[in-house]
C-alpha positions in Angstrom: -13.1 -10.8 -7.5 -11.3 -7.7 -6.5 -8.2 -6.9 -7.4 -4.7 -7.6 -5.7 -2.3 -5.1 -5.0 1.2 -5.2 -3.9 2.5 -1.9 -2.3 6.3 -1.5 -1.4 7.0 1.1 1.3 3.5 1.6 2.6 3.8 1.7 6.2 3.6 5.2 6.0 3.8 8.4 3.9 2.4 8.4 0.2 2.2 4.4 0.3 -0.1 4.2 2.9 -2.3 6.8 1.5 -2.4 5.1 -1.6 -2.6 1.9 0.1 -5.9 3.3 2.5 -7.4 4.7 -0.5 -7.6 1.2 -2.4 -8.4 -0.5 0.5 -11.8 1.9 0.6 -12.2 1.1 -2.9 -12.5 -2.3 -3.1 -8.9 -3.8 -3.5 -7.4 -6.5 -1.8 -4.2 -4.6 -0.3 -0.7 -6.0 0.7 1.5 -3.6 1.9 5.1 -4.1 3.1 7.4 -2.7 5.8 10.9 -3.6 7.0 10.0 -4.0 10.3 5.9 -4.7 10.3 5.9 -5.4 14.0 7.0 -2.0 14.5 4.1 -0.7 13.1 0.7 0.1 15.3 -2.8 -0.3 13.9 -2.4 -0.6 10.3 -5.4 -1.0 8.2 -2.9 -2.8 5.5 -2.1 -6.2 6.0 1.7 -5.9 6.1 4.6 -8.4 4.9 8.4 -8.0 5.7 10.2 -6.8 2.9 13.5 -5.0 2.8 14.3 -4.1 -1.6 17.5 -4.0 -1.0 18.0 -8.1 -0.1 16.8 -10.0 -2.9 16.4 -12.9 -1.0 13.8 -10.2 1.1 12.1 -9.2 -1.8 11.7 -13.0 -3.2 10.1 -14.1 -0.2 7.5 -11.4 0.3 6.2 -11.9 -3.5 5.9 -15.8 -2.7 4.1 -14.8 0.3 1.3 -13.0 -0.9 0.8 -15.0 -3.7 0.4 -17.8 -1.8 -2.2 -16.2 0.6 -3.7 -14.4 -2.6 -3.3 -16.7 -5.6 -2.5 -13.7 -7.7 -0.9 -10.3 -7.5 -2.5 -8.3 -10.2 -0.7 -4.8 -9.5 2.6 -3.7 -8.3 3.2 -0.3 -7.1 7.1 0.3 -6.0 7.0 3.1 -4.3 9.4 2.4 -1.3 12.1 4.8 -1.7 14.3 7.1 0.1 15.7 10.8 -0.2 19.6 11.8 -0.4 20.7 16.1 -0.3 24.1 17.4 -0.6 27.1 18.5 -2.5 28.0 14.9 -4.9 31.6 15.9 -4.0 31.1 15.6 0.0 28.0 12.4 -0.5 29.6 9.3 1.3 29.7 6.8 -1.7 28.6 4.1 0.5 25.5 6.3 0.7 25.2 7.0 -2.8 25.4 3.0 -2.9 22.4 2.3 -0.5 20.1 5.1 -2.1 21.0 3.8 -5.8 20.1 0.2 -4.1 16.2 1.7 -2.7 15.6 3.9 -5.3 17.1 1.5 -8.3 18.3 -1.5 -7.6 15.0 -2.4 -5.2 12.4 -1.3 -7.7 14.3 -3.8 -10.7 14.5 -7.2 -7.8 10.5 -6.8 -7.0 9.6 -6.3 -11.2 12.0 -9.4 -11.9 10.1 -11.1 -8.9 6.7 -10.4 -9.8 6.9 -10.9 -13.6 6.6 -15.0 -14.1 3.5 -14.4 -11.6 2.1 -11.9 -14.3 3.3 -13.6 -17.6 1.2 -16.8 -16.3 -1.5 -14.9 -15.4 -1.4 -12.8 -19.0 -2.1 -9.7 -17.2 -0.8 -7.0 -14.7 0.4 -3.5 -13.9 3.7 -2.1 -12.5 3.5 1.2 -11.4 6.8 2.8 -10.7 6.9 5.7 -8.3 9.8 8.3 -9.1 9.9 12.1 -9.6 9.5 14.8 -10.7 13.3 15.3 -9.9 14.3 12.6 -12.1 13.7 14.8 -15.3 16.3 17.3 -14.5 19.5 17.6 -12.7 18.9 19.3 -9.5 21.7 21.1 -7.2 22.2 19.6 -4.4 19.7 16.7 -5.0 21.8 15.4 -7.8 22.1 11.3 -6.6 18.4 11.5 -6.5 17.7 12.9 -9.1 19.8 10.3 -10.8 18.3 7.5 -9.1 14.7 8.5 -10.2 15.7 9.3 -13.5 17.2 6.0 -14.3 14.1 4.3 -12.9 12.5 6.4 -15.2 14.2 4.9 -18.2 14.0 1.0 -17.0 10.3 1.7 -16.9 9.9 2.8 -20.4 12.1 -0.1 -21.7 11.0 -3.1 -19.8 7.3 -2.0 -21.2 8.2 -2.6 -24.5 9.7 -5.9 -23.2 6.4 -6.8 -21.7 3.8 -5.7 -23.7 3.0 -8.9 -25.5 2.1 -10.6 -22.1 -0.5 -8.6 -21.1 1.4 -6.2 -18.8 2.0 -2.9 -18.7 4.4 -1.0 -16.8 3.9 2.8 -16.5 5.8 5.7 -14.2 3.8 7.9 -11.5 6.3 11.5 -10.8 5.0 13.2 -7.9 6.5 16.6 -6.9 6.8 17.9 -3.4 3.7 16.3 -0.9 3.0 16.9 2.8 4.8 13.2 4.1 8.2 12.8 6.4 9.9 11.7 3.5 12.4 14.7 5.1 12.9 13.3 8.1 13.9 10.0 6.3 16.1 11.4 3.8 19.9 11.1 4.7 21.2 14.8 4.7 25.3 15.2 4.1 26.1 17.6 6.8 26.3 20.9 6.2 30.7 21.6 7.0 31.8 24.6 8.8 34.2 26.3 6.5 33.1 24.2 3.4 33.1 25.6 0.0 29.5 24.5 -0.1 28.7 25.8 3.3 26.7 28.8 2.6 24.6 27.2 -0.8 24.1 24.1 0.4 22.7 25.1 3.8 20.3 27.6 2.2 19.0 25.3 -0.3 18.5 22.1 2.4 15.9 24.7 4.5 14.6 25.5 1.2 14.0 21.6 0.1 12.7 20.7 3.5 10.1 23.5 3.3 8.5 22.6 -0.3 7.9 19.3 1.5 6.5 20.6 4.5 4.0 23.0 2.4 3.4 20.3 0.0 0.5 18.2 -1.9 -1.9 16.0 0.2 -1.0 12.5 -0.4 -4.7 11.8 -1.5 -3.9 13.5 -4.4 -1.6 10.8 -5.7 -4.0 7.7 -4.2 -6.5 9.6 -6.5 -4.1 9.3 -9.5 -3.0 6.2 -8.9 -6.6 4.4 -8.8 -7.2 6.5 -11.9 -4.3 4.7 -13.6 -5.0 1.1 -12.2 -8.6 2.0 -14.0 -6.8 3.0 -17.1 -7.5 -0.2 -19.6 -4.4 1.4 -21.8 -1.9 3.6 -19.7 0.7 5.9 -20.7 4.2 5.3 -19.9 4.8 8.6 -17.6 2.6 10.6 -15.7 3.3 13.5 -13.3 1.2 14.8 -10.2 2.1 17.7 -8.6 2.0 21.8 -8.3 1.6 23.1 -11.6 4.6 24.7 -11.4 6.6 21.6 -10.8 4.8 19.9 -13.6 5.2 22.5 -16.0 9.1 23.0 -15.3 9.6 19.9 -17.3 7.8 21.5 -20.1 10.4 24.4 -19.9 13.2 21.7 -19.4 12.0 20.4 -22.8 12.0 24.0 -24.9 14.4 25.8 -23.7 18.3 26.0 -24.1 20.2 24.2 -21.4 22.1 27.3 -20.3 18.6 29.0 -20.1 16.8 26.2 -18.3 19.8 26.0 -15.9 20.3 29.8 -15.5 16.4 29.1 -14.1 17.2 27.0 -12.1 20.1 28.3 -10.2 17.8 32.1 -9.2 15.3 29.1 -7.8 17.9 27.9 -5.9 19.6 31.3 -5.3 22.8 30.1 -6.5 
């Protein structure tokens, strides 16, 4: 019997990917989408789900168990970008990503886990990024979101363990999807203190994305984990460089690692 998987946000970019590539491999794949009629030809079977309504994410983990019997691994990977200076971020938009990125992520685990505990097994994977392992100018709600997610993940494993379930973290770095176009962008202000560094490190961002990883790369990793009979509690796919800055993150002095950070970012 193959296996059941339950993808959040995989109507398009890296969820879909991931989604295609276990459909190829075997897996029985749910996807979900806010709007599903919206969305043309996909080769995932799609249910409404919108993480930020609990009620939403409640109903679209009853659905697919009742049409699958099981849901034997969850990958919450719908998620959206936020740039900008924190002091000119709208807070009802550091709400709404904190609700996506957070919030969303914590109501689909606390929905799925009664499924797993009575079936004694199951994986969560959470996707965040590499951007939650550091503060990043300019990216810093983000950053924050992912990183928290990051934490949840490694505590709620322990939590879990002696069910049968595991919970584990995928960080991807910068990969070809329009995750840019998504992202909600705080205006760059004429005359604002942050005019200059702000707008030269947005065309910056938005270029690492476009130049960015294949999305196979993290299907790849991701069916590698799902085959992982014990996994770890974080990995990390990306560039080397973007993997290997959390190293550097880890070894050197803050003002160092900050100093670093700030000629990337021309600041």
């Amino acid at each position: 019997m193959s296996k059941v998987v339950f993808i959040t946000g995989a109507s398009s970019g890296i969820g879909k990917a991931i989604g295609e590539y276990l459909l190829d491999k075997g897996f029985t794949v749910y996807g979900t989408s806010r709007n599903p009629k919206n969305i043309i030809n996909s080769r995932i079977e799609l249910v409404a789900l919108d993480v930020r309504n609990v009620e939403s994410v409640k109903n679209a983990i009853k659905e697919v168990i009742t049409k699958a019997g099981r849901i034997d691994v969850v990958i919450n990977n719908a998620g959206v970008g936020i740039t900008g200076p924190l002091e000119e971020i709208p807070t009802e938009e550091i709400k709404n990503n904190f609700e996506t990125n957070l919030f969303g992520p914590i109501e689909v685990m606390k929905a799925v886990l009664p499924q797993m505990r009575l079936q004694k097994s199951g994986l969560i994977i959470n996707i965040t990024s590499i951007a939650g392992y550091m503060g990043l100018p300019f990216r810093s709600v983000y950053s924050a979101s992912k990183g928290a997610l990051e934490l949840i993940t490694e505590a709620m494993n322990m939590e879990v363990k002696s069910f049968g379930i595991h919970i584990t973290n995928v960080a991807p770095g910068d990969f070809a999807t329009n995750i840019a176009a998504g992202r909600y962008h705080a205006p760059v202000i004429k005359g604002s203190a942050y005019e200059k560094t702000y707008g030269n490190t947005l065309d910056m961002m938005d270029s690492h994305v476009d130049s960015g990883s294949n999305p196979n790369e993290m299907a790849e990793a991701i069916y590698k984990v799902i085959n992982t009979s014990n996994p770890k509690i974080h990995y990390k796919v990306g560039a080397f460089m973007q993997k290997f800055s959390i190293v550097l993150k880890r070894v050197l002095p803050d003002t160092i690692y900050e100093k670093l950070l700030m000629n990337h970012y021309k600041l």
